[in-house]
N, CA, C and O atoms as CSV, one atom per row, in Angstrom:
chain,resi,resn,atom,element,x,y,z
A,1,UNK,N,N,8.065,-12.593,29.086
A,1,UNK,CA,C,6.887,-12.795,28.272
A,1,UNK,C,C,5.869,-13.602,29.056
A,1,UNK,O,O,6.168,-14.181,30.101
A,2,UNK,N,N,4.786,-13.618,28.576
A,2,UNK,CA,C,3.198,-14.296,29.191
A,2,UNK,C,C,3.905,-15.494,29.064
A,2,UNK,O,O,5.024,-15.701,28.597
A,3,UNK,N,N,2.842,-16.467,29.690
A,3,UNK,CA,C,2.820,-17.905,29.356
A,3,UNK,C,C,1.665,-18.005,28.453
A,3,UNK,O,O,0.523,-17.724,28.817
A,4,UNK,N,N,2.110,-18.591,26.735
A,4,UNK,CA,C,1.182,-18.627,26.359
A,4,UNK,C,C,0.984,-20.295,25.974
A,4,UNK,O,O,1.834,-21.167,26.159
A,5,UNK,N,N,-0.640,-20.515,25.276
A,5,UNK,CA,C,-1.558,-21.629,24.966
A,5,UNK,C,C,-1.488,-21.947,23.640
A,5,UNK,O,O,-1.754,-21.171,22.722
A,6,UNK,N,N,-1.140,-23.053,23.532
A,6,UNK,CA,C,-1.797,-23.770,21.869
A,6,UNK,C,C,-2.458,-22.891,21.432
A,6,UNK,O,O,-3.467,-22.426,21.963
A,7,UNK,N,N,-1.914,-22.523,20.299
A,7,UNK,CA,C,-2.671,-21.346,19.408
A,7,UNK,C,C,-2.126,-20.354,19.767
A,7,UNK,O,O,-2.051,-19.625,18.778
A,8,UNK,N,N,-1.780,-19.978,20.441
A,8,UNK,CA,C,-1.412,-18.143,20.852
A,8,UNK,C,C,-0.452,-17.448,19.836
A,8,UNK,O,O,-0.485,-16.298,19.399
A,9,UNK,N,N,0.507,-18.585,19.556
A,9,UNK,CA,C,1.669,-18.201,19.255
A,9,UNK,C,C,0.902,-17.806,17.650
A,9,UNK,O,O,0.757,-16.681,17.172
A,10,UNK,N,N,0.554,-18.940,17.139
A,10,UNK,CA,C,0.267,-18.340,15.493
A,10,UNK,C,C,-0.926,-17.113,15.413
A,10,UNK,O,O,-1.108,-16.334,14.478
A,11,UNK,N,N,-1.620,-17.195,16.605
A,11,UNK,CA,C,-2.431,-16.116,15.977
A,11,UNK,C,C,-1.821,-14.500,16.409
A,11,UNK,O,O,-2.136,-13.572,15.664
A,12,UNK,N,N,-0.899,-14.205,17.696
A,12,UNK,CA,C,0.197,-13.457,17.325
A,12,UNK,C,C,0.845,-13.096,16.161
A,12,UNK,O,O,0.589,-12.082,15.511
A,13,UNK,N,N,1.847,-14.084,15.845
A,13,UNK,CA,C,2.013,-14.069,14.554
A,13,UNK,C,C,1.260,-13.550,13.004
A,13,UNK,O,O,1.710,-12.968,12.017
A,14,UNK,N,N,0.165,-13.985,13.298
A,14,UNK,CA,C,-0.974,-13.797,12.480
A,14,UNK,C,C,-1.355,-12.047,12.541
A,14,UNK,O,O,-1.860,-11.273,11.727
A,15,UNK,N,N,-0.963,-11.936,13.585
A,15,UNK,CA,C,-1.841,-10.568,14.014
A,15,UNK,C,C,-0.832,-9.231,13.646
A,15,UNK,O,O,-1.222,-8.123,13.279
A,16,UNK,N,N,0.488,-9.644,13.842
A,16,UNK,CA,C,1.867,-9.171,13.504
A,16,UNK,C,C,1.642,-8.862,12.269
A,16,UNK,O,O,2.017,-7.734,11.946
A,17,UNK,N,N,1.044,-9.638,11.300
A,17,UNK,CA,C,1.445,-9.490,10.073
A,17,UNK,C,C,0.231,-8.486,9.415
A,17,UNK,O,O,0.321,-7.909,8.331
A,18,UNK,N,N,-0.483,-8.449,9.992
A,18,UNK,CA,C,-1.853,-8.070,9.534
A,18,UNK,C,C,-1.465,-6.366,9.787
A,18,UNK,O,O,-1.079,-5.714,10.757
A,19,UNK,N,N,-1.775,-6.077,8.448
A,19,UNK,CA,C,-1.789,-3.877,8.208
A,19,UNK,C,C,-2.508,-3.576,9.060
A,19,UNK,O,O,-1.800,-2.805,9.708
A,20,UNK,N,N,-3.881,-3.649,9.783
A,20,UNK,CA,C,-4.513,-2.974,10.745
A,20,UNK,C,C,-4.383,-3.159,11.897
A,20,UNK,O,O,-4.926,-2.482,12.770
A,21,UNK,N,N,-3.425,-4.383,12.137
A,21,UNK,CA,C,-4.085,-4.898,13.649
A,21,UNK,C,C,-2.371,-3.811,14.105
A,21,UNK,O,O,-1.278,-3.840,13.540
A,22,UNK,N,N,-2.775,-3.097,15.146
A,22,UNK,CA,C,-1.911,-2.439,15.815
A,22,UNK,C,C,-1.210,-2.924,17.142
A,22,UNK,O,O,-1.965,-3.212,18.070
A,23,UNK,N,N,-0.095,-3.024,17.301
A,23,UNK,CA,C,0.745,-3.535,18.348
A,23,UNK,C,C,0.014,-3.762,19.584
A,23,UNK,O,O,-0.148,-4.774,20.266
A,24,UNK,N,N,-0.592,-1.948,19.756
A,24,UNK,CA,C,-1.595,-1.965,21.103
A,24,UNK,C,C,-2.480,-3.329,21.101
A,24,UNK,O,O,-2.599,-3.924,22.172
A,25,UNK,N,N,-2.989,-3.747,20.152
A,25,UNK,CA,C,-4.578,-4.673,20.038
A,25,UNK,C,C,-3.790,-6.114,20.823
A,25,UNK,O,O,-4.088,-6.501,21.953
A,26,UNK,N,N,-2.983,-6.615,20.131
A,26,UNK,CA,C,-1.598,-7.684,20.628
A,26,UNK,C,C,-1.093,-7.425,22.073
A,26,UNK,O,O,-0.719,-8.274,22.882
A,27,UNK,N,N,-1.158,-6.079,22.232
A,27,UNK,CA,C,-0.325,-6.252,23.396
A,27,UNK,C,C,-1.911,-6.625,25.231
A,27,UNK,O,O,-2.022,-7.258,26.280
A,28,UNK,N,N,-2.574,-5.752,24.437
A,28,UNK,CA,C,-4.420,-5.750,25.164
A,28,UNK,C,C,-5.119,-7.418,25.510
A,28,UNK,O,O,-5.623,-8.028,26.453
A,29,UNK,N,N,-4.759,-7.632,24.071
A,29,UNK,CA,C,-5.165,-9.240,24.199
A,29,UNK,C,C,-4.214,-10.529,24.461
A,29,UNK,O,O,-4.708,-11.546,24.947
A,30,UNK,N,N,-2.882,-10.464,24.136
A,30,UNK,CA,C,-2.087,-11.602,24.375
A,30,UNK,C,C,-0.896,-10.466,26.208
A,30,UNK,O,O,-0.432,-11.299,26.986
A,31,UNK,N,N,-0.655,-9.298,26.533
A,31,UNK,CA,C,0.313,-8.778,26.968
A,31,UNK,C,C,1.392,-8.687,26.586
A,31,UNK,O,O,2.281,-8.527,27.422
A,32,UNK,N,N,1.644,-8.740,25.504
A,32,UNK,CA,C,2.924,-8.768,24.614
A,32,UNK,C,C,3.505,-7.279,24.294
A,32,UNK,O,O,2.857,-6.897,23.319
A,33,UNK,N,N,4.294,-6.415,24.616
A,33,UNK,CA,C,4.389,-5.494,24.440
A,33,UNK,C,C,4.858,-5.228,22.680
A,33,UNK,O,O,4.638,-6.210,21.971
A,34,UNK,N,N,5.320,-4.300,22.143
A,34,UNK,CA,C,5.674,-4.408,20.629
A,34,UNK,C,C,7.494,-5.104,20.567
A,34,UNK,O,O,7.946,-5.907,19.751
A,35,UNK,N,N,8.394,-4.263,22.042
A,35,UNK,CA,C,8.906,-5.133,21.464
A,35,UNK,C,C,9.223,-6.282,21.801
A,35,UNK,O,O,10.357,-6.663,21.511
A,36,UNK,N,N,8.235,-7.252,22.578
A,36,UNK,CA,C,8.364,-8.364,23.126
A,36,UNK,C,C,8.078,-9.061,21.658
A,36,UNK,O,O,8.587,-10.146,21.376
A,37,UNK,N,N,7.016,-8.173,20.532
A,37,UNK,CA,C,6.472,-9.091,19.720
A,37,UNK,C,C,7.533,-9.535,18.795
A,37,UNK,O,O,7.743,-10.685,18.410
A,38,UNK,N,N,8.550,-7.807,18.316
A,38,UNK,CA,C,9.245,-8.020,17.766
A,38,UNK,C,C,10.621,-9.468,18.346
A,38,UNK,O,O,11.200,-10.085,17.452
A,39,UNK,N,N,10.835,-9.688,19.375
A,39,UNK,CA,C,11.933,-10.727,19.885
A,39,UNK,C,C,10.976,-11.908,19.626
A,39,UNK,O,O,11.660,-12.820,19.161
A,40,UNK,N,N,9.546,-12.321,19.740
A,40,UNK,CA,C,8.684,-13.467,19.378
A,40,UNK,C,C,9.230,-13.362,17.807
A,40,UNK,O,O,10.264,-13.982,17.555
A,41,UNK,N,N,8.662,-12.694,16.859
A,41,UNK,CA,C,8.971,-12.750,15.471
A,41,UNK,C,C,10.057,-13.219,15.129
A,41,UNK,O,O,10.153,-14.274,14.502
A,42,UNK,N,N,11.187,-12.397,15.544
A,42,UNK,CA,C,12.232,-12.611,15.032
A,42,UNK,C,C,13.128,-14.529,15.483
A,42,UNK,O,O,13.895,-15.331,14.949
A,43,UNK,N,N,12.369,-14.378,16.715
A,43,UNK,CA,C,12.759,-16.178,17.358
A,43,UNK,C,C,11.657,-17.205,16.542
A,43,UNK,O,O,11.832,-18.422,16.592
A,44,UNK,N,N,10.379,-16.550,15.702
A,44,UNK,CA,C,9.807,-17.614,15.052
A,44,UNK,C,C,9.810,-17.337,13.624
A,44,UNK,O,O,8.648,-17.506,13.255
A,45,UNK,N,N,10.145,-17.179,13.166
A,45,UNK,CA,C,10.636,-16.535,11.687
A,45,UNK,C,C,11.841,-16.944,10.979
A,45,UNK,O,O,12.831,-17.302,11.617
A,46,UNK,N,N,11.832,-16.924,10.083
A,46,UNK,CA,C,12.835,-17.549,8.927
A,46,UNK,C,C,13.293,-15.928,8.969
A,46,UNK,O,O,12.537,-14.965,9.098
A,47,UNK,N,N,14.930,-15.914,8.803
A,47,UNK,CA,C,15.678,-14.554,9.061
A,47,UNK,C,C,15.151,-13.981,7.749
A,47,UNK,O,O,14.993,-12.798,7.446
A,48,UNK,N,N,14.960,-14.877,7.175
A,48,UNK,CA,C,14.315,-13.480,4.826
A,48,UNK,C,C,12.768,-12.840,5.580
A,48,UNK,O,O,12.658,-11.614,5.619
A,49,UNK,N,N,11.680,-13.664,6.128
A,49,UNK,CA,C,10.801,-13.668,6.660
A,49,UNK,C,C,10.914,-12.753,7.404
A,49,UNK,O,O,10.487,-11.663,7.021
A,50,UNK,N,N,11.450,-12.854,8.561
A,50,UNK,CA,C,11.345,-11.836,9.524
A,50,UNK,C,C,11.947,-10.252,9.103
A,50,UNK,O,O,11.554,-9.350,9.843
A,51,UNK,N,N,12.808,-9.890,8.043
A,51,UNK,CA,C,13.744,-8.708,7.657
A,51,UNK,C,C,12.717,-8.363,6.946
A,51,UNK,O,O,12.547,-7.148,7.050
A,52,UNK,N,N,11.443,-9.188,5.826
A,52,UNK,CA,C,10.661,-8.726,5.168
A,52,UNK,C,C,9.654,-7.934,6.218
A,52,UNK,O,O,9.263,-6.785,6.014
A,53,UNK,N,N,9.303,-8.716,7.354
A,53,UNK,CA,C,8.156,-8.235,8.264
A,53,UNK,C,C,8.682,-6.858,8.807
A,53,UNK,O,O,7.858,-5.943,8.797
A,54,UNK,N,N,9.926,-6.591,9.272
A,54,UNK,CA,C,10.740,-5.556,10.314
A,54,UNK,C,C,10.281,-4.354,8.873
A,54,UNK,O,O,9.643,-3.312,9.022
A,55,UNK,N,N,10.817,-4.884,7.572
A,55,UNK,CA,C,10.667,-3.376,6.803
A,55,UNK,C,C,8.793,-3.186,6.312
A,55,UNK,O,O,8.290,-2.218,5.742
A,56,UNK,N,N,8.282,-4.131,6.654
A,56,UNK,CA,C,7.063,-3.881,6.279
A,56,UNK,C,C,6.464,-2.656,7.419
A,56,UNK,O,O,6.156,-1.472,7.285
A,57,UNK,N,N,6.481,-3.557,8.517
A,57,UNK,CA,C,5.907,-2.536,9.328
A,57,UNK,C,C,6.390,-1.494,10.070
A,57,UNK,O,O,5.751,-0.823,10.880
A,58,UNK,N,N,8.112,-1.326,9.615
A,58,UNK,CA,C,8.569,0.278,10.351
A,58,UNK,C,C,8.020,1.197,10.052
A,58,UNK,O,O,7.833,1.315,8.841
A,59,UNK,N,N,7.601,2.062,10.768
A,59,UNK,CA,C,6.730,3.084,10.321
A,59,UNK,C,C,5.784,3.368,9.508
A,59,UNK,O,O,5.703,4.320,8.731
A,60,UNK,N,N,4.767,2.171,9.778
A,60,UNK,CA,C,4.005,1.943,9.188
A,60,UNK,C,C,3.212,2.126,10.175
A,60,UNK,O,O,3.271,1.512,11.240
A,61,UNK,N,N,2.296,3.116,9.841
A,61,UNK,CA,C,1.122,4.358,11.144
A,61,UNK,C,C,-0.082,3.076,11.437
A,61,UNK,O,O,-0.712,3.007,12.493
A,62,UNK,N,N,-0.200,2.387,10.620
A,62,UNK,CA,C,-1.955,1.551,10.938
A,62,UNK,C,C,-1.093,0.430,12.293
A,62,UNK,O,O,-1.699,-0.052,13.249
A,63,UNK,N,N,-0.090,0.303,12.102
A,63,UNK,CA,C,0.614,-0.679,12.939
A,63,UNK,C,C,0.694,0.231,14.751
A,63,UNK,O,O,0.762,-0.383,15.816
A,64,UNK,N,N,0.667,1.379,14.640
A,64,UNK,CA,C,0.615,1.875,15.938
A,64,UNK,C,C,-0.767,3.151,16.511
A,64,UNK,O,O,-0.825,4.360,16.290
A,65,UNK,N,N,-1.498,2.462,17.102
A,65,UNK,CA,C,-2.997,3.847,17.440
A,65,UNK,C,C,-2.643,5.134,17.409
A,65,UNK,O,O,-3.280,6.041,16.873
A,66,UNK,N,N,-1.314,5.244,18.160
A,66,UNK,CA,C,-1.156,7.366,17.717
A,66,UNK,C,C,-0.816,7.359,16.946
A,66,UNK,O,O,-0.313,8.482,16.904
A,67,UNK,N,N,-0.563,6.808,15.845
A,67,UNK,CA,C,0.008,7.493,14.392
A,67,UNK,C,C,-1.209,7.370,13.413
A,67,UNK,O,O,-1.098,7.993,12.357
A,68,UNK,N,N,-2.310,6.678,13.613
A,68,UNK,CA,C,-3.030,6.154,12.752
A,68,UNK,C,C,-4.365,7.220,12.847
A,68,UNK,O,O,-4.868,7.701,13.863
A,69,UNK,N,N,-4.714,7.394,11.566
A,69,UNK,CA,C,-5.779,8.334,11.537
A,69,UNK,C,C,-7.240,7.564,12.008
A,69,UNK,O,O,-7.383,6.365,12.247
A,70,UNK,N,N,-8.094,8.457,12.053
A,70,UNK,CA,C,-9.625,7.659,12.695
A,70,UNK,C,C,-10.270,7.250,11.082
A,70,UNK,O,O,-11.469,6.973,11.044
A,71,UNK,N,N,-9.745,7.228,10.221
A,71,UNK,CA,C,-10.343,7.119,8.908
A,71,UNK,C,C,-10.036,5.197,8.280
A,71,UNK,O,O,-10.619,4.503,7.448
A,72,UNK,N,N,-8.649,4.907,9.356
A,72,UNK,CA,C,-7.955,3.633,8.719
A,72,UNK,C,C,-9.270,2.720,9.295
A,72,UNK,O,O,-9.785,1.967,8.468
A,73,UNK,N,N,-9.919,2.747,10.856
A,73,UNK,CA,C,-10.818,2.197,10.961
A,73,UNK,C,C,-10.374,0.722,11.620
A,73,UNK,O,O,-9.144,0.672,11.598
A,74,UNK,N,N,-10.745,-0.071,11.996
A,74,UNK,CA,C,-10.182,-1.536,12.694
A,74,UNK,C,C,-10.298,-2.676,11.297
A,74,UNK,O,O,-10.993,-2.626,10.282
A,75,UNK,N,N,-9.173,-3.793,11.830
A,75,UNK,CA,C,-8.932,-4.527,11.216
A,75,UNK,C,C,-10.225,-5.372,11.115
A,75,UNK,O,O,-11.290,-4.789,11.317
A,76,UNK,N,N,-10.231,-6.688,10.823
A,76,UNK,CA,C,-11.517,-7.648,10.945
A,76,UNK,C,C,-11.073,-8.956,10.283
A,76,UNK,O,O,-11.181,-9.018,9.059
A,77,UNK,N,N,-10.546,-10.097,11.008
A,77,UNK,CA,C,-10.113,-11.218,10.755
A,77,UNK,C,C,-11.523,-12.454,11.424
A,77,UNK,O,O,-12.041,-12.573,12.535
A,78,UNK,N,N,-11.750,-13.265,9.948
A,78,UNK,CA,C,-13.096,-13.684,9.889
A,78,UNK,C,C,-12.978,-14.850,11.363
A,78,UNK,O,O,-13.988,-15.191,11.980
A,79,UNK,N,N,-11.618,-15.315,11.717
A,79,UNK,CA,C,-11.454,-16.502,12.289
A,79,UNK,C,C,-10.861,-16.150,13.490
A,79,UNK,O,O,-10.182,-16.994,14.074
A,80,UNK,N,N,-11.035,-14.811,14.049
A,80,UNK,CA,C,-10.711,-14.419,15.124
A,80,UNK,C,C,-10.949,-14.819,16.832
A,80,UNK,O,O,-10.212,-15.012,17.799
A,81,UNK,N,N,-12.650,-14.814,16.524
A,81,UNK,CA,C,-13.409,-14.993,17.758
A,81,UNK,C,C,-14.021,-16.001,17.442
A,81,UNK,O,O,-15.150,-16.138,17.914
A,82,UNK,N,N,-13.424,-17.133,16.456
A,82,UNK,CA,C,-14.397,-18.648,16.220
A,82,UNK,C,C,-13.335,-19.661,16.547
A,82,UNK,O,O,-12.260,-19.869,15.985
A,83,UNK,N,N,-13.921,-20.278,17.650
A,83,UNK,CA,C,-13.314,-21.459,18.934
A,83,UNK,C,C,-12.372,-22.610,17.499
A,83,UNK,O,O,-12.678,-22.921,16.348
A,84,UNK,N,N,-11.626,-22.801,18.065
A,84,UNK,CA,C,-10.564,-23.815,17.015
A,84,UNK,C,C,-11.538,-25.169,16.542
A,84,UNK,O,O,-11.380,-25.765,15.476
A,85,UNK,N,N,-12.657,-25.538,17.661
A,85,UNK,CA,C,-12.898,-26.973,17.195
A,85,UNK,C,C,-14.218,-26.552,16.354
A,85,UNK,O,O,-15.120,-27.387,16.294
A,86,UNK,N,N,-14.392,-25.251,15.672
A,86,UNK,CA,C,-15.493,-25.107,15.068
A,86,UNK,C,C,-14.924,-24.536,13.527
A,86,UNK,O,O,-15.605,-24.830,12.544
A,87,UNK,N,N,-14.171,-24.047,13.415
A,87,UNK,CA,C,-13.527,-23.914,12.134
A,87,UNK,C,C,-13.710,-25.238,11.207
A,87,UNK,O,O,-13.880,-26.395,11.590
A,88,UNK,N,N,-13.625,-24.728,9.852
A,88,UNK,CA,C,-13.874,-25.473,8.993
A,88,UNK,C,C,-12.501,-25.463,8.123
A,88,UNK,O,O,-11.817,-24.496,7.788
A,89,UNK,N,N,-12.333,-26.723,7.886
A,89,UNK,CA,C,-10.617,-26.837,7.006
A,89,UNK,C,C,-11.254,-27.200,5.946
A,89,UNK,O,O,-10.637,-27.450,4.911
């Protein structure tokens, strides 16, 4: 796996969980392949947590670009591309 930075790990995580964001997008921006993500998940995850995530997204088409139609369209997470010390809690 990469060496990753403060923050990487949850917004992975974050990105894992999310219906649109597709393995490819994770793997483009952090190098994480899908199933590198899946061995991350499953090592940061509560085992109920992680068995919920594994059946959520098996075969679940928005989770991978060739299965997914041009109609599902891209995800859009508001706190994506806004720097950590500018967020508002």
């Amino acid at each position: 796996m990469t060496d990753l930075v403060e923050g990487d790990l949850d917004r992975i995580i974050e990105m894992a969980w999310e219906d649109r964001t597709p393995f490819e997008a994770i793997e483009l921006q952090f190098g994480l392949t899908e199933p590198q993500v899946i061995k991350l998940m499953r090592n940061n995850l509560k085992p109920g947590s992680f068995k919920r995530w594994r059946e959520r997204v098996t075969g679940r088409a928005t989770k991978h670009l060739q299965l997914r139609e041009f109609t599902v369209g891209r995800g859009y997470c508001a706190t994506q591309y806004k720097a950590p010390q500018y967020r508002q809690r």
